[in-house]
PAZAPA-4460 file (N, C-alpha, C; in steps of 0.05 Angstrom, whole numbers, plus 32768, in hexadecimal, padded with zeros to 4 digits):
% residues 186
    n_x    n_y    n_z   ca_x   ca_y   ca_z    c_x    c_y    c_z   seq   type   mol
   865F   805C   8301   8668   8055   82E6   8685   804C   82E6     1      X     A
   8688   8032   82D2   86A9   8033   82D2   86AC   8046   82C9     2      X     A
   86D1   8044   82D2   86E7   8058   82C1   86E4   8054   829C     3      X     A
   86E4   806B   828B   86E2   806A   8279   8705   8073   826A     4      X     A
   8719   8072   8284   872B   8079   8278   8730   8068   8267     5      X     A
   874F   806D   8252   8754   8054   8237   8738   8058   8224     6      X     A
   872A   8065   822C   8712   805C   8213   8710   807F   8202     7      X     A
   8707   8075   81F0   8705   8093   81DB   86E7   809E   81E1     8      X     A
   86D8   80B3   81E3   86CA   80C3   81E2   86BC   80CB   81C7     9      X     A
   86AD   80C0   81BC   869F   80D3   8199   8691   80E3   81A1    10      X     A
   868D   80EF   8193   8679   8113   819A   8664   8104   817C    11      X     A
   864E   810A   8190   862B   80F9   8180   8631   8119   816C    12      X     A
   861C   8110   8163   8623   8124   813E   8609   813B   8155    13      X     A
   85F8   8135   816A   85E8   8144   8173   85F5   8157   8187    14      X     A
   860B   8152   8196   8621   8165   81A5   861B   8186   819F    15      X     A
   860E   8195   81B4   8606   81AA   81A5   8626   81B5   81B4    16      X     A
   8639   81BC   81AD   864E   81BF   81B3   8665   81C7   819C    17      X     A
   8664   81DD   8188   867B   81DD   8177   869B   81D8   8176    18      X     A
   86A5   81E2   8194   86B8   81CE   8194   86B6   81B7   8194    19      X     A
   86B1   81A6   81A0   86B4   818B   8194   86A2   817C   8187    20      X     A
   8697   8187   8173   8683   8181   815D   869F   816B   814E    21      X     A
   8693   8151   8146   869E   813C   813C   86BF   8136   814C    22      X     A
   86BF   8137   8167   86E0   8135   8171   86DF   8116   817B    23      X     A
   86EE   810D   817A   86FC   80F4   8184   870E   8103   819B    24      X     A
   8704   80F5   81B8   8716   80F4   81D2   871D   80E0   81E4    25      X     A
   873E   80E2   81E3   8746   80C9   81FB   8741   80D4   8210    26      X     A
   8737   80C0   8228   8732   80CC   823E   874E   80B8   824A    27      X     A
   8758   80C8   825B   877B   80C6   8263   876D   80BD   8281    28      X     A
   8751   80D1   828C   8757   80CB   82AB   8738   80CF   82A9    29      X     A
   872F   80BA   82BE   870B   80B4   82C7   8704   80AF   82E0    30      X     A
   8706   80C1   82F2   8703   80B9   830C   86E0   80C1   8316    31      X     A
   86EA   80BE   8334   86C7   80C9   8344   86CA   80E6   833E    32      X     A
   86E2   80F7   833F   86F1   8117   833B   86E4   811B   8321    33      X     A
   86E9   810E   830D   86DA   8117   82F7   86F0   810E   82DD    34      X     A
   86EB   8121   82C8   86F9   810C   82B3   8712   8120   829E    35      X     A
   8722   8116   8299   873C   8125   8287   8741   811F   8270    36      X     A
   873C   8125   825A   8743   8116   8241   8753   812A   8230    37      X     A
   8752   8122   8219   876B   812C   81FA   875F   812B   81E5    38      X     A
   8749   813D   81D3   8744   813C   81BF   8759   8131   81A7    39      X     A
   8756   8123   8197   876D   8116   8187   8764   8115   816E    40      X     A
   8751   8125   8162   874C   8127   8147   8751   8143   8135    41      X     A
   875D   8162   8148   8755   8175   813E   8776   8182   8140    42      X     A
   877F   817F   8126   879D   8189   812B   879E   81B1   812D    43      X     A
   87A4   81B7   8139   87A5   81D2   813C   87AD   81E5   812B    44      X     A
   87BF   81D6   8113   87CE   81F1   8101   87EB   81F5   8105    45      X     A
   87F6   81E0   8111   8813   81E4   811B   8815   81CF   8117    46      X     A
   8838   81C6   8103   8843   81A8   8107   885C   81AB   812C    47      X     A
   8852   8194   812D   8868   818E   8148   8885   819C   813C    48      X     A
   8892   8194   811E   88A9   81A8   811B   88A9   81B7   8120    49      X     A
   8891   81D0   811D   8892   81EA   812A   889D   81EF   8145    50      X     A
   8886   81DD   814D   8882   81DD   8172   889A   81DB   817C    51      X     A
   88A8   81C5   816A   88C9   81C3   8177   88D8   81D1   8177    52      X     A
   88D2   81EC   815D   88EB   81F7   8156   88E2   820D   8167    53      X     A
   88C8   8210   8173   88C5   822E   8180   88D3   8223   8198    54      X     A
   88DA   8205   81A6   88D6   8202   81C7   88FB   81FE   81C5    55      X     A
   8901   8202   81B1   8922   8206   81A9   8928   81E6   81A6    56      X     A
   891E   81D9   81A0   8929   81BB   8195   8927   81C3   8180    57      X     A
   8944   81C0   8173   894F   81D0   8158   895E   81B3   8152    58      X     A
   8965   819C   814E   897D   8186   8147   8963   8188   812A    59      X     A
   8978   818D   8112   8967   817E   80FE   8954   816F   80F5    60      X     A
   8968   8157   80F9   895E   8132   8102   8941   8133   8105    61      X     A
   893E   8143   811F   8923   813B   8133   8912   8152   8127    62      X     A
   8915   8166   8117   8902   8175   8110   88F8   815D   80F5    63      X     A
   8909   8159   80E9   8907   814E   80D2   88EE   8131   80D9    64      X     A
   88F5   812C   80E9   88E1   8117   80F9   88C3   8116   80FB    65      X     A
   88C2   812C   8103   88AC   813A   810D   889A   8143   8101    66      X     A
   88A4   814D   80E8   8898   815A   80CC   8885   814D   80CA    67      X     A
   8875   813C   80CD   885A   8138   80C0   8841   8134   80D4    68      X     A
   884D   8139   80F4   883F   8137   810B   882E   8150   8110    69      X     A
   8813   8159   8112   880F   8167   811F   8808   816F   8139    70      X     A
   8800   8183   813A   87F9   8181   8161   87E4   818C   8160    71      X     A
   87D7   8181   816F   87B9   817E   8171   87AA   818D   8192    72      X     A
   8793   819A   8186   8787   81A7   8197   8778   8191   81AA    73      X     A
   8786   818E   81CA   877C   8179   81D1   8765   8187   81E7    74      X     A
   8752   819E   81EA   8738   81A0   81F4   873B   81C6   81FE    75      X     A
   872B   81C5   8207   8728   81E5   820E   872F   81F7   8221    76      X     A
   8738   81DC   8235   873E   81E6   8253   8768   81E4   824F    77      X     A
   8770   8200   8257   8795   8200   8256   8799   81FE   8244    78      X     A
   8795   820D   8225   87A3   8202   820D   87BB   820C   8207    79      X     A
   87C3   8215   821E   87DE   821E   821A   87F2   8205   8228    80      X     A
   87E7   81FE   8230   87F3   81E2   8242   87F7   81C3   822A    81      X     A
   8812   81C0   8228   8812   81AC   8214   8811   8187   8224    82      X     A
   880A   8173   8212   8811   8163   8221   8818   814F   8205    83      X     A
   881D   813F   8211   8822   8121   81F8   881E   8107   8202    84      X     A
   880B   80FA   81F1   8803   80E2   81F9   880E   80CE   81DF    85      X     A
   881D   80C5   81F4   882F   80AB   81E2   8831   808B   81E4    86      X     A
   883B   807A   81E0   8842   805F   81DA   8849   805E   81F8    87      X     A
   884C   803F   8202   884F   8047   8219   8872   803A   8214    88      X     A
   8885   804D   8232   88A4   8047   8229   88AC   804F   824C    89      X     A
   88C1   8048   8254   88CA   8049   826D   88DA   8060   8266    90      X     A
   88E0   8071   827D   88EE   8085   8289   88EA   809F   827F    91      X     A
   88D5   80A5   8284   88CF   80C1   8274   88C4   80CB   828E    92      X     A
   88D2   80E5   8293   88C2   80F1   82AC   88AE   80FE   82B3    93      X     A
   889D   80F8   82BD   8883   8108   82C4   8867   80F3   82AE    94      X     A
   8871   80E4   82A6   885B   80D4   828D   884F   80BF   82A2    95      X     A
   8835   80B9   829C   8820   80B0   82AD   8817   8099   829F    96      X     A
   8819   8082   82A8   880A   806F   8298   87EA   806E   829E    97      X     A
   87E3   806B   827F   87BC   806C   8283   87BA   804F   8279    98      X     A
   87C4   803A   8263   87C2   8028   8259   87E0   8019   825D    99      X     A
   87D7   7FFA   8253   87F6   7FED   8247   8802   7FF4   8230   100      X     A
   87F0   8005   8223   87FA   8018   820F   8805   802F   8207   101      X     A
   87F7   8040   821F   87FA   805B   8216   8801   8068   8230   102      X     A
   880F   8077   8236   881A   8094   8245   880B   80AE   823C   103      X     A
   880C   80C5   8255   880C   80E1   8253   881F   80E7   825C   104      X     A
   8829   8100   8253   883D   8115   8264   883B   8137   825C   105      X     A
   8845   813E   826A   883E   8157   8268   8867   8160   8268   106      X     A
   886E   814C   826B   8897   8158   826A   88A0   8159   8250   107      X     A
   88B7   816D   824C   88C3   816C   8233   88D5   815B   822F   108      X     A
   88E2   8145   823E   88EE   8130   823C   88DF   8127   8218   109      X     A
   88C8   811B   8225   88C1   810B   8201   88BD   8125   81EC   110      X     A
   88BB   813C   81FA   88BE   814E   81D8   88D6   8146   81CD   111      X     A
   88E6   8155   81E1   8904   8153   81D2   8911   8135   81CF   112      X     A
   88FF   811D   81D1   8908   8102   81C9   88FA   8104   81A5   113      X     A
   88E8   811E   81A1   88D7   8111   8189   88EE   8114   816D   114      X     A
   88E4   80F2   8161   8900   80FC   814B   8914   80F1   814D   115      X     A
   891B   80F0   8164   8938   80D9   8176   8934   80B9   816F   116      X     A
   8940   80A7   8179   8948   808D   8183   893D   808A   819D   117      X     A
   8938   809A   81A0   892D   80A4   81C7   8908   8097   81C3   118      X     A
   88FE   80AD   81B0   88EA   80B4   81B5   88CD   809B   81B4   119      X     A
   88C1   8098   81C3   88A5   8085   81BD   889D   8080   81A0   120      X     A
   8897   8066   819F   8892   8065   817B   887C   8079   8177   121      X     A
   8869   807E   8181   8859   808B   8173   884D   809C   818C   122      X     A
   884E   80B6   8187   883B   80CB   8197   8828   80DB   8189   123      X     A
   8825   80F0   81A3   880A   8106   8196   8807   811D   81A3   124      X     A
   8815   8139   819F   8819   8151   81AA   87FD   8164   81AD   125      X     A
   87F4   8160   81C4   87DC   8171   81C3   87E4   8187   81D3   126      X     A
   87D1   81A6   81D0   87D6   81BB   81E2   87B8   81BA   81F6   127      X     A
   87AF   81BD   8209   8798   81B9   8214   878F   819D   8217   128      X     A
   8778   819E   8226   8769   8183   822D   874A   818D   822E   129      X     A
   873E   817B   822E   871B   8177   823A   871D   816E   8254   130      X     A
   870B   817C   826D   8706   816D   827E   86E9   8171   8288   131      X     A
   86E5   8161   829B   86CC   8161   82A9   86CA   815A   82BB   132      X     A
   86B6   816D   82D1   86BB   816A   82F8   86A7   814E   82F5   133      X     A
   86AB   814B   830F   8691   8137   831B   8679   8135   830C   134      X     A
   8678   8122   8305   8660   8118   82FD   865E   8122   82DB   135      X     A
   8664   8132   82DD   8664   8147   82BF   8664   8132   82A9   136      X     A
   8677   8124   82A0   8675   810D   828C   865E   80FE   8295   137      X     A
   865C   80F8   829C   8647   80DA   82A5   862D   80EC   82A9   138      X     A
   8625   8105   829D   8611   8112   82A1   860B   8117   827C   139      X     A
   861F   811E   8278   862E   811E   8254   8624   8104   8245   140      X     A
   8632   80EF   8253   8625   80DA   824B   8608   80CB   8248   141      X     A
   85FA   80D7   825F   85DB   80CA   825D   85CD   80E8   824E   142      X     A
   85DA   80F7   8243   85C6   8103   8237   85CE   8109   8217   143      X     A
   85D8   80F5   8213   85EA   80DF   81FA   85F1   80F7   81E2   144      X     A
   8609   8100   81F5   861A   8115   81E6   8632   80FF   81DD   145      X     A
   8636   80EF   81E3   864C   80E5   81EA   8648   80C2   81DF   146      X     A
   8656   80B6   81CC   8657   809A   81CB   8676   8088   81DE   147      X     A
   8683   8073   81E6   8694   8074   81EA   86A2   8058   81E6   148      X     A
   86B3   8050   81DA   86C2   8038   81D4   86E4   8034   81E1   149      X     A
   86DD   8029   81E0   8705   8015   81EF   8717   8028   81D6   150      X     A
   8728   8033   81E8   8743   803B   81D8   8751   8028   81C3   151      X     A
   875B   8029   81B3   876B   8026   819D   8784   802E   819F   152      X     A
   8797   8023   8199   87B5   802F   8199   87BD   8035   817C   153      X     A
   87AA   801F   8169   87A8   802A   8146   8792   8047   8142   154      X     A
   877F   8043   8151   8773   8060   8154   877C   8075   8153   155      X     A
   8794   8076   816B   8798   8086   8171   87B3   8096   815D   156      X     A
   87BC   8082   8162   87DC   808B   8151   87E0   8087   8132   157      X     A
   87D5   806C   8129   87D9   8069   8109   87C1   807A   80F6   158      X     A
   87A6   8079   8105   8788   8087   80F2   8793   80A4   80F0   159      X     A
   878D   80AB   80D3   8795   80CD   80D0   877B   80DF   80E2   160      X     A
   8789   80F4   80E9   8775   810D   80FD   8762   810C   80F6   161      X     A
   875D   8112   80D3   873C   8117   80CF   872F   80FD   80CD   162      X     A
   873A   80E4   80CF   872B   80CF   80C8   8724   80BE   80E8   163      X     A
   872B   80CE   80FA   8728   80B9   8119   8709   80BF   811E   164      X     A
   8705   80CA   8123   86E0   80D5   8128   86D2   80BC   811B   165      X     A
   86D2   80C4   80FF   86CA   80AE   80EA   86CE   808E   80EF   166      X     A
   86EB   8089   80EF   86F0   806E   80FC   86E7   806B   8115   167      X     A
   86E8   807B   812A   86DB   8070   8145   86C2   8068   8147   168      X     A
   86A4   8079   8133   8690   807C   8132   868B   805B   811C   169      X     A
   8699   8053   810E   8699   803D   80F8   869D   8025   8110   170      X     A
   86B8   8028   811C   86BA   8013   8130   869C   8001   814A   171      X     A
   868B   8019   813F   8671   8013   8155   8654   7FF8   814C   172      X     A
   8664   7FFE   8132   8650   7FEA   8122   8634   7FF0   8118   173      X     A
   862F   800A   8115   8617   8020   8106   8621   803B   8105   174      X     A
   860A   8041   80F0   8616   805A   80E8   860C   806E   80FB   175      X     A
   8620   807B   8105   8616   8092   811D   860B   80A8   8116   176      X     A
   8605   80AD   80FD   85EA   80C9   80ED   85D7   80BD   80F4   177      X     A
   85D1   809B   80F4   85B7   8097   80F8   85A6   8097   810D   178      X     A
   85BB   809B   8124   85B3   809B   8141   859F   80AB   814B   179      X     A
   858B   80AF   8157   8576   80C6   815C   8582   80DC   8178   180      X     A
   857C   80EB   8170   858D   8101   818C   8572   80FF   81A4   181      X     A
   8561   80F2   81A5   8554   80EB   81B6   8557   80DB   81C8   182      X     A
   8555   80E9   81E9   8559   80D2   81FF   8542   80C5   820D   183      X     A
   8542   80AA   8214   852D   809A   821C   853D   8096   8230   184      X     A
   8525   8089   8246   8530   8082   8268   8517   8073   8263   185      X     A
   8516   805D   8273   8501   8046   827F   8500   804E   8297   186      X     A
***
C-alpha cells in the first residue's frame, strides 16, 4: 500500500470503536513499521492558555494569543505526551517535516513561540496520538472502518473542531450515512 501519510483518516459512522466514533486523523507517519497519526477534531477541555500557564509561559501577550486555541486529544496511546502540528517554518528544534505544509514536534521551542512574532501562523496542540503496528491500518482499512483523503492545510487549521469530520466526510462527494457497513471482495 502507499504511504497514507499527509492524508486525513474518517472513522465510517460503522467504527465499532467509541473513541474514535466520528474522529478526523492526520496520519504524520506511514511506513512498512506501521502508522502514527493526531486525532484533530476532539478538543479535550483545556485552552492552550491554560496549558501555557501551567508549563510556566506566563508573558501576557502570548497567553492573550492563545485564548481561543484549544488542545486537542490527539489518540489513546501517551496522552500525557504533548505534541504540535504546525505550518511549516525553519528552525524549530526537534520538528519533522511530513508535508510542504505542515511540521510535528514534540519541543517546547514552538509552545513558548505560541502568541509571539516567532510562532508558525497556524498550529494545533494535541496530548497523545493514534498508532498502529504492521499491517494494523491496512487491515483497518479493508475492513472499511476507515475512509481516507489527501490532507488539507484549510482542514486542518481554518475548519472549526466540531465541523472537520463533517467537512472531510462532505469533501468525498456522498453522503457517508449512506454507505453500507458491509464488506464485499471479488
Amino acid at each position: 500500500m502507499e504511504s497514507l501519510q499527509n492524508h486525513f483518516l474518517i472513522a465510517m459512522p460503522s467504527l465499532n470503536d467509541s473513541f474514535f466514533e466520528r474522529s478526523l486523523i492526520y496520519i504524520c507517519e506511514h511506513d512498512e513499521k506501521g502508522a502514527m497519526g493526531i486525532m484533530v477534531n476532539r478538543p479535550i477541555g483545556i485552552d492552550v492558555e491554560e496549558l501555557l500557564a501551567q508549563l510556566e509561559f506566563t508573558d501576557e501577550q502570548q497567553l492573550a494569543a492563545s485564548a481561543d486555541q484549544q488542545v486537542l486529544v490527539g489518540g489513546p496511546v501517551n496522552p500525557e505526551r504533548g505534541f504540535v502540528l504546525h505550518t511549516t517554518q525553519a528552525n524549530w528544534a526537534n520538528s519533522s517535516k511530513i508535508s510542504d505544509d505542515i511540521m510535528l514536534t514534540t519541543s517546547r521551542d514552538v509552545l513558548a513561540a505560541i502568541g509571539t512574532n516567532k510562532a508558525p501562523k497556524h498550529c494545533l496542540v494535541v496530548l497523545g496520538y493514534a498508532g498502529w503496528s504492521r499491517n494494523q491500518l491496512e487491515k483497518e482499512l479493508a475492513e472499511n472502518s476507515w475512509l481516507t483523503i489527501p490532507a488539507t492545510p484549510e482542514l486542518l487549521f481554518d475548519t472549526p473542531y466540531d465541523e472537520r469530520w463533517e467537512a472531510a466526510t462532505k469533501s468525498l462527494g456522498f453522503d457517508l450515512w449512506q454507505m453500507s457497513t458491509d464488506i464485499g471482495h471479488a
